[in-house]
N, C-alpha and C positions, 0 to 999 in steps of 0.2 A: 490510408494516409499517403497523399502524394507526396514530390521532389520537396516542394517547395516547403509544407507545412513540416516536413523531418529538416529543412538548410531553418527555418524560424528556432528550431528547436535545438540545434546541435551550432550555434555559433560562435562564433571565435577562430583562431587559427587550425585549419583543416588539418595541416600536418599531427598537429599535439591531441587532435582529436583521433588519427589515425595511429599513433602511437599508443595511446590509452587503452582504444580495444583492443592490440596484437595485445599490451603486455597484460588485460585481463582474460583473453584467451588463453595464454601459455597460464594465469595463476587458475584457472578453474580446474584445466587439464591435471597439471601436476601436484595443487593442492588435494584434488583426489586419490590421486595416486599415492600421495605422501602421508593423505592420512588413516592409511592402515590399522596403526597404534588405538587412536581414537575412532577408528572403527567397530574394533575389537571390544573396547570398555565400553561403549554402549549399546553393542549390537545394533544398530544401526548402521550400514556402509552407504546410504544417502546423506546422513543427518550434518558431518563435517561438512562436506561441499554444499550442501544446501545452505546454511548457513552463514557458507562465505559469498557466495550469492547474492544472497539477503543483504549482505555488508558492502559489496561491489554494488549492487542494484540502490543503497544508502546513499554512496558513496558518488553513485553517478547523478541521483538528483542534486545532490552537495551541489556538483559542477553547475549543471545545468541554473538553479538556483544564485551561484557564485556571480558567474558569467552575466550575469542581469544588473548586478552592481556596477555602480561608476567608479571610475578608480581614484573619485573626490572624497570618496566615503570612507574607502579605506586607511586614510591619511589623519578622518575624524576619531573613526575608532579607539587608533593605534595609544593613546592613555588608559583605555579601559580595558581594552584589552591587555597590555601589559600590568597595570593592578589585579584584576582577576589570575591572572597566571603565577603573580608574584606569590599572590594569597593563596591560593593552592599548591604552590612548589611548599610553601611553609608546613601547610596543614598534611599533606602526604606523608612530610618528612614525620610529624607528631600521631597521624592518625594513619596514613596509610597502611594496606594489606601487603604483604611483604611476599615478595618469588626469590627463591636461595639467596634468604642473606636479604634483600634492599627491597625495603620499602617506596616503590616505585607507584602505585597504582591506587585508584579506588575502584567497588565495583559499581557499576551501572546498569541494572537491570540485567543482571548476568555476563555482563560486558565490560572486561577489563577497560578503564579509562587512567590512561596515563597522562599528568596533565604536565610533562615536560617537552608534549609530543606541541602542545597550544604554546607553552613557553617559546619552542625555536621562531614558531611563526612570529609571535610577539616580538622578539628579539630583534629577525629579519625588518619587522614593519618599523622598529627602532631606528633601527641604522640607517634604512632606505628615507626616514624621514629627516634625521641629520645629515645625512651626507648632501640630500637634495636643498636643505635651507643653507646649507652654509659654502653651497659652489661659489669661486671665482673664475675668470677668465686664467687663472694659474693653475685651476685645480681647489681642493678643497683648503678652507679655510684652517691654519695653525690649531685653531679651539674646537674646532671638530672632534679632531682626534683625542681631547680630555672629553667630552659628551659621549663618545661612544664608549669609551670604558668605564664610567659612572653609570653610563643604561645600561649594560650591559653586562658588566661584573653580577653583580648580585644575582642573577639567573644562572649564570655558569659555575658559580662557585653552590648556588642551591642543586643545580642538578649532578654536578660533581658527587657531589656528598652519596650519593647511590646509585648514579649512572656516569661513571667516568669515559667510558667510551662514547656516550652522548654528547657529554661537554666540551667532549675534545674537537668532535665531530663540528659540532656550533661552533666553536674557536676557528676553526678553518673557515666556515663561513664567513665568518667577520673580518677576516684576517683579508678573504679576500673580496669581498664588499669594501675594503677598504680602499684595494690596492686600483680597483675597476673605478672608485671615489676620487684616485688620485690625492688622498692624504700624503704628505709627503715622506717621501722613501727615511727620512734620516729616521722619522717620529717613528716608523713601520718596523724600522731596523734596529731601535733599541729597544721595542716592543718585542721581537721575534727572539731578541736577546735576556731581555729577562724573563722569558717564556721557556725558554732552554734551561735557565737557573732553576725555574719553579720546575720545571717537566724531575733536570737532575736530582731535585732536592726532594721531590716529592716520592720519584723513582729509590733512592738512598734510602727513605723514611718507610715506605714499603718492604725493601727487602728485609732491613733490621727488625720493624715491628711485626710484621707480618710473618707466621710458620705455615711451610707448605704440606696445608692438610689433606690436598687434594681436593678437585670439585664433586669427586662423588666416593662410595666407598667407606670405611671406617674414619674416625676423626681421629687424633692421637689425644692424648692427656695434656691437660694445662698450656690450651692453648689462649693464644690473648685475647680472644674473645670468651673466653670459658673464665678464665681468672677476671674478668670484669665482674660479670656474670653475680660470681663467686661473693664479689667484695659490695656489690650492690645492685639488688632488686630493679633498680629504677636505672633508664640509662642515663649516663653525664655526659658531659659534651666530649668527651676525650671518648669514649665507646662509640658515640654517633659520628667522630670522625675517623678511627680509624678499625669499627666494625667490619669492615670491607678486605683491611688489608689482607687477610687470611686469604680471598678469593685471589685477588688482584695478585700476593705473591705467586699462589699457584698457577696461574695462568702465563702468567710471565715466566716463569721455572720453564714450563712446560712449553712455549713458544722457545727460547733463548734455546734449550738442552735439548731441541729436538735434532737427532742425530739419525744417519742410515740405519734401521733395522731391520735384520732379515724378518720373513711376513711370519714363519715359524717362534719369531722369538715376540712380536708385538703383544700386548699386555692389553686385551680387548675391553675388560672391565674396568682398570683404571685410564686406559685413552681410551674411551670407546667414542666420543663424538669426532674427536680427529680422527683414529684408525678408519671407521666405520665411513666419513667424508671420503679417505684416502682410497678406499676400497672401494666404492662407489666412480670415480673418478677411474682409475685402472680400469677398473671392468669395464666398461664403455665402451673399451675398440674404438675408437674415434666417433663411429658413424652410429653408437647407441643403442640401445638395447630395442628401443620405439616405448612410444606412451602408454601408460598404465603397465610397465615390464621392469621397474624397480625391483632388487632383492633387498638392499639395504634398507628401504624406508620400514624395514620391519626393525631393521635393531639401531638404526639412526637415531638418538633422541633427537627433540626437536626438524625431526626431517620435512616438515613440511611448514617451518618461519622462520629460524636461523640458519639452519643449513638447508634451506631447498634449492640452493645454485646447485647443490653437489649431485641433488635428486636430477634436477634439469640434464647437466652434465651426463649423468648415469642414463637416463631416458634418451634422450638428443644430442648428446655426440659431442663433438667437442662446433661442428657448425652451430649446434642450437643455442651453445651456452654464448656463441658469440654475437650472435643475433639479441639477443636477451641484452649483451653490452652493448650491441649495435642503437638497440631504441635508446637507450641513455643518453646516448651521447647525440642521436639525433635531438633528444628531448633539450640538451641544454645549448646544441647550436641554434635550436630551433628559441628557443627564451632569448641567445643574442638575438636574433636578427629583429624579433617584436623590439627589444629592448633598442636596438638601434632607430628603430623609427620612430621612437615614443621623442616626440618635439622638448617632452618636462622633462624634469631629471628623475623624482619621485615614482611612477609607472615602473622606469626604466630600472632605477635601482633594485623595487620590489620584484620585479620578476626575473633578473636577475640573481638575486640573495635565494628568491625562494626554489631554482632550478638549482641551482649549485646545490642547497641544502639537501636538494632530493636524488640529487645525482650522486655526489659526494658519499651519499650513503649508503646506495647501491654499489657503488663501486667499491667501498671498505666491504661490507658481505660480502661478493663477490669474491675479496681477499681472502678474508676467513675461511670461507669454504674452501680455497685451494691450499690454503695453508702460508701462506704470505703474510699473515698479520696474524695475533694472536687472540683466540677465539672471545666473542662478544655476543651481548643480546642484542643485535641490531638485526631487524629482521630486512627483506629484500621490498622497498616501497613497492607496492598495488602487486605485487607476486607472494609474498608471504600469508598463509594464514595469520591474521590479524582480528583487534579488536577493532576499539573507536580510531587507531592508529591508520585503520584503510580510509574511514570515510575521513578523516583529518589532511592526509594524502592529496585527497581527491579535492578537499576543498582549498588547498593550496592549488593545485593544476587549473580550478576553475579559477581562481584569482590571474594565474596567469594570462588563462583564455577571456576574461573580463578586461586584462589592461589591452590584450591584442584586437580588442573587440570593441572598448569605449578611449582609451588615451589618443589624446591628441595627435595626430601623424606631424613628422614635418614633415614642408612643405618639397617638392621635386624641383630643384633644376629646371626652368625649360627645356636649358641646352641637353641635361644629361637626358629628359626626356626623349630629346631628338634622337640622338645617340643609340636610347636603346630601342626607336623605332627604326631606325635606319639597320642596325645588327638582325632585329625581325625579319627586315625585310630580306 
């Protein structure tokens, strides 16, 4: 296959494509390495990374496929797709298979599918299509800003209900799709203010209802999820909303009271995901232990989706893990600068929303694993072992590389044309 017939195949913006395979080069590396655990239970140590392969090798025709569409189409979509995602945040919440506590997922052919993962997408192509009909030369239109909270409520309060650290994550999205929309600041700011009411009040409603059982470990007696339990068979709406809080309080216990302890006194069975990150991180000596020379991804849960920053970290040194932040943030200067030349607003907005979304989320990971934020199921986009989550990823990135590749340019200056022929010269 010559130059030409791989540039037919792989286009769209070079950069975002050259970012794609560093950070699937660093997930093949170190989802092998991380997945020991899963090595062990099936006696197979191909079968994990093969696997994720398979899922990345999905995930790349996603793209390649994505990038072929016009960015007219995905403007039609954007009803159907959010009905489909609605109806399946519903059905999850009544039928889905349930990971500690939250019925988050269905399976698919052995493949966890989470359909909150389709939800953010939908939500993003939401916004990006209101923000873009209702631009003025002032910025966006006063009634915007009711349109984007009526599309948009309803997904975040469904994904809330069993992935809070999701909904929050999509909140910021929107919050700042807004802000890039030019909604106006007062609307934004008494948004951000009854947002702090709900955050506190829902925070208050957690500590009081919720007992910290611990996330792993014995349970204690009569806790409010067991007293439900107790009083009826079948769940009620008060069970499905605050089901959770038992996790949610202990996690926050445990983020909040985390204090100096000597490494003698640390309590490895009940912190073991934190301890076990934290130890990981330490031992590293700066410059890494080198790849496949992990100790911890033996006793790390989840070392190789939630916390593989820490594996990275432990492997690669404290350069590697910065390099890993480094593509992020290439990835979402690199979404401005398409998003600056897109002539429409719609292009611009979409890819925009959906780089933030994905960056946004890497960087909270990233949190987690060092200990900055208080530990969540958010795995590390196109680095984590994943389900339908990676090829889902992917086909956001190709949406991107579809608007860098069919939206509209504007148009150059001649002068500034001049300009930057003269600076060449």
């Amino acid at each position: 296959m010559n130059n030409k017939s791989i540039g037919n195949i792989f286009k769209g913006d070079k950069v975002i494509w050259m970012v794609f395979f560093f950070l699937c080069m660093i997930s093949i590396v170190e989802v092998y390495s991380a997945s020991s655990s899963l090595s062990y239970k099936t006696g197979n140590y191909m079968a994990p990374v093969i696997r994720h392969i398979l899922l990345l090798g999905g995930g790349l025709f996603t793209m390649i496929c994505m990038l072929k569409v016009k960015c007219k189409y995905f403007k039609i979509v954007t009803p159907v797709v959010m009905g489909i995602s609605l109806l399946l945040l519903v059905l999850v919440l009544a039928t889905g298979q349930s990971t500690n506590g939250a019925s988050r997922w269905f399976s698919l052919m052995g493949i966890q599918f989470q359909p909150s993962e389709i939800a953010k997408g939908a939500v993003v192509l939401a916004v990006a299509q209101i923000l873009s009909a209702m631009q003025t030369t002032q910025g966006a239109n006063r009634k915007a800003f009711k349109f984007i909270l009526v599309a948009t409520a309803p997904f975040v309060i469904l994904i809330g209900l069993e992935n809070l650290s999701t909904a929050m994550l999509l909140s910021i999205t929107i919050l700042a799709m807004m802000l890039i929309g030019r909604v106006p600041m007062n609307q934004i700011g008494k948004l951000v203010g009854l947002c702090m009411i709900v955050i506190v009040t829902a925070f208050a409603g957690i500590m009081i209802v919720g007992q910290d059982k611990g996330e792993e470990g014995n349970k204690p007696e009569n806790t409010l999820t067991e007293k439900v339990e107790q009083e009826q068979n079948k769940p009620n709406m008060a069970e499905k909303m605050f089901h959770r809080a038992d996790t949610w309080k202990a996690r926050i216990d445990k983020f909040m009271n985390s204090k100096p302890v000597a490494p003698q006194d640390v309590d490895l069975d009940k912190d073991a995901q934190v301890a076990h990150a934290n130890i990981a991180i330490a031992s590293s000596n700066i410059v890494g232990k080198g790849p496949g020379n992990s100790v911890e991804r033996d006793f790390l849960s989840q070392a190789f989706s939630d916390f593989i920053y820490a594996i990275i970290i432990e492997e690669m040194g404290i350069w590697g893990a910065a390099l890993v932040a480094f593509l992020y943030i290439i990835l979402l200067f690199r979404a401005g600068r398409i998003a600056n030349r897109c002539e429409n607003n719609f292009p611009a907005f979409l890819c925009m929303g959906l780089a933030i979304m994905l960056v946004t989320q890497a960087l909270f990971n990233m949190a987690v694993a060092v200990g900055l934020a208080p530990v969540t199921g958010q795995p590390l986009p196109l680095i984590s072992r994943g389900g339908t989550s990676t090829i889902i990823n992917c086909l956001y990135l190709g949406i991107i590389l579809s608007i860098s590749r069919t939206a509209k340019k504007k148009e150059i200056p001649q002068n500034e044309l001049d300009d930057s022929k003269m600076v060449a010269a």
